[in-house]
C-alpha positions in Angstrom: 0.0 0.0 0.0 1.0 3.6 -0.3 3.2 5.3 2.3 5.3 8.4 2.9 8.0 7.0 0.3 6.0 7.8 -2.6 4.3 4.6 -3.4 0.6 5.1 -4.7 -2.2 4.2 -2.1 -4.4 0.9 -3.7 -7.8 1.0 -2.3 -7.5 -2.8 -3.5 -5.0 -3.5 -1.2 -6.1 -1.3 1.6 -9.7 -3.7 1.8 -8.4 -6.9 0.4 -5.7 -7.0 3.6 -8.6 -5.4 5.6 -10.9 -8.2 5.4 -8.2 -11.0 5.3 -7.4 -9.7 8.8 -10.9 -10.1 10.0 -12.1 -6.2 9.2 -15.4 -5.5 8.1 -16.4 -2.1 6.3 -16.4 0.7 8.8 -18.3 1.8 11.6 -20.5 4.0 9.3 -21.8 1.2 7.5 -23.3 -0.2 10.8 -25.2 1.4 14.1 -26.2 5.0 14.7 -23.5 5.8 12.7 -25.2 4.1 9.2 -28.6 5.4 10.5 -27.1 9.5 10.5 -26.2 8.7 6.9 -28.9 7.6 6.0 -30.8 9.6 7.7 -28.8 13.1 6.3 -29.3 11.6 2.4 -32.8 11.2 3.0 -33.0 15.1 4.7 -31.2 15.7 1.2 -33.7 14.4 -1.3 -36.9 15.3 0.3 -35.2 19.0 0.8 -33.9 18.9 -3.0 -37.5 17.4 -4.3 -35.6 14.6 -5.6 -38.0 11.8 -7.4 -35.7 9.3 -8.5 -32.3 8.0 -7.2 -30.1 5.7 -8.5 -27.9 3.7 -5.8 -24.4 2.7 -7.6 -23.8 0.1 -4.2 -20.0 -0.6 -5.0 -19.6 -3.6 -2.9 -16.1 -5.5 -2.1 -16.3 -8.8 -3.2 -14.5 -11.1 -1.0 -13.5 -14.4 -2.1 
């Protein structure tokens, strides 16, 4: 992964060691936490009059 020596970050890398070492996806996906998010987003579309929405869900697949 990337570090302070110039070596590019990989997002790849980043989750593919975080799940191998028994992570999961974040404290915002989960709790009070996903519930504020979700919560905010819907504030968002009701404020904006938004009709339709289109959820690009850009799941890790994990093997």
């Amino acid at each position: 992964m990337g570090d302070k020596t110039g070596e590019k970050f990989s997002y790849i890398d980043y989750w593919e060691e975080n799940y191998a070492n028994g992570g999961n996806s974040g404290n915002g996906s989960y709790g009070v936490l996903a519930q504020f998010k979700g919560d905010v987003i819907n504030q968002f579309i009701n404020k904006k009059q938004i009709h339709t929405v289109i959820d690009l869900d850009v799941a890790m697949e994990t093997n």
